[in-house]
Structures are given as C-alpha cells and as structure tokens.
C-alpha positions in Angstrom: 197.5 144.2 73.5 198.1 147.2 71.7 196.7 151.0 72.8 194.6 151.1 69.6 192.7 147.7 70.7 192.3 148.5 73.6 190.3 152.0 72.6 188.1 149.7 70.2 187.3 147.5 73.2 186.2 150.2 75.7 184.4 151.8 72.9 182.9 148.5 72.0 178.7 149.2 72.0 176.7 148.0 74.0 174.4 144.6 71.9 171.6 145.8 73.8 171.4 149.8 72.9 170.5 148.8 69.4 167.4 146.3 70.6 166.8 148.9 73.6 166.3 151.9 71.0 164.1 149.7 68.5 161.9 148.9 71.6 161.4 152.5 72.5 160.7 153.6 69.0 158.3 151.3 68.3 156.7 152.2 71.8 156.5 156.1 70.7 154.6 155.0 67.1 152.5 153.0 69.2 151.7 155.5 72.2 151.6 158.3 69.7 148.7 156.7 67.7 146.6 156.2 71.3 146.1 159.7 71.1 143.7 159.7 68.6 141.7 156.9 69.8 141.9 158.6 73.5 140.2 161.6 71.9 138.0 160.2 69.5 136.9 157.0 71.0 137.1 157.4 74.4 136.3 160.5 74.2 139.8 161.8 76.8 140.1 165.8 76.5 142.5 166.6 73.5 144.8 168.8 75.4 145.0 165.9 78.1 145.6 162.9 76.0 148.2 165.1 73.8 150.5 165.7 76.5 150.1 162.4 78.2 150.7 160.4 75.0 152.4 163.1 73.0 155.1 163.8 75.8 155.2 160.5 76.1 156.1 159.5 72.8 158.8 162.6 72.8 160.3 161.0 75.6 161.1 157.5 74.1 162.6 159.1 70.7 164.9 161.4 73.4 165.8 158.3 75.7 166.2 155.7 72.9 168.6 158.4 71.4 170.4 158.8 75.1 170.9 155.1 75.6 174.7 155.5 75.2 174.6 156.9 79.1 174.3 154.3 81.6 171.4 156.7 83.3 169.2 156.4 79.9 168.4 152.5 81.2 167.0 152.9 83.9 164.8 156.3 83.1 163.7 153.8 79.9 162.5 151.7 82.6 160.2 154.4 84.3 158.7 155.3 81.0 157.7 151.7 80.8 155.7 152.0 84.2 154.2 155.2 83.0 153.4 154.2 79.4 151.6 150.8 81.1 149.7 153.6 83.6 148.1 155.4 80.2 145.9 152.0 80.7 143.8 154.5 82.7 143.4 156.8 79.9 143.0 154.0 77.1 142.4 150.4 78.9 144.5 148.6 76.0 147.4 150.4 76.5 147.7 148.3 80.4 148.2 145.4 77.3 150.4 146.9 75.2 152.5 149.0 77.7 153.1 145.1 79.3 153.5 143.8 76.3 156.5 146.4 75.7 157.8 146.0 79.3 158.4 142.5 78.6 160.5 143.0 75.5 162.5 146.0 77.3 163.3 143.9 80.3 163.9 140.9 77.3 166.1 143.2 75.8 168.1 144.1 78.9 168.4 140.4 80.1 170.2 139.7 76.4 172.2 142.5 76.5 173.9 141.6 79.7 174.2 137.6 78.7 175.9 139.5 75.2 178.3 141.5 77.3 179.2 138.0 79.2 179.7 136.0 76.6 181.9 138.9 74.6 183.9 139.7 77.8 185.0 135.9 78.2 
C-alpha cells in the first residue's frame, strides 16, 4: 500500500458525521421554533424559554459542526436528553425530542455497521 493511500484511509470520514450533523440541524430549526410557542402559547417567560431553546439550538449548530472529534458524539448525545427535558417547558417537545433521539441513536448504529462493512 502506498503512503499516499494510506493518508486517504485514515482521513477517510466518518458515514455517520454527515447523517449525525443533518440530525442536529434539523433539531436546532425545530427547538428554535418552540420558542415562540413556549412564550406565546404557553405562555413560558421570554427570557426563560430564549435561553432554554435558544442555547439550545446554538448548541446543536456548534456540535453538529464539531462532529469530526470523537468527544462531539457523545456531548450530541446529552443534548438529546436535554432537548427531550424541554418537554417540561413545551409537553410536545418529550415527542419530538424522542422522536430525534431515535434517529441520532439510528444514525450512530449505521455509522458504525458503515465503518464495518468499509473496514472489511
């Protein structure tokens, strides 16, 4: 095997990071517009619900964006725990927040049976 394969191997990315990343963007769009319907709706104290969701959502654009660090998994993993939690703030979230923690976990199940297959 020559040197320059073997850099384009070890650099190979991740299959996952690509689905991971899609999963956490779509999760900030999605906690960023509970925001308003904390506030208006539920009627949640602005200044609460915009640094629960808002920092939220800031947080899934920065980790999706980290995902090339092997740490940026797992912290993705505890943002899905505390994006199901904003349940208590807006009871639909505890649905969507699951709903999003089934296709992260989904998405790190195929990444690993990708890396498997590719390896062989």
């Amino acid at each position: 095997m020559s040197p320059e394969a073997s850099v384009a191997e070890r650099r190979a990315p991740n299959p996952a990071r690509r689905l991971l990343a899609t999963v956490l963007g779509c999760e900030a769009v999605v906690i960023g517009l509970a925001t308003p319907v904390a506030i208006a709706v539920l009627k949640v104290d602005g200044a609460l619900a915009g640094l629960v969701c808002g920092g939220l959502a800031v947080l899934c654009v920065v980790v999706a964006g980290m995902l090339r660090f092997p740490w940026a998994v797992p912290v993705g993993t505890v943002l899905q725990v505390l994006i199901i939690a904003t349940g208590f703030m807006v009871p639909t979230m505890f649905f969507l927040g699951a709903l999003f923690g089934l296709m992260w976990g989904t998405a790190i199940w195929m990444g690993r049976k990708a890396q498997s297959v590719s390896a062989r």
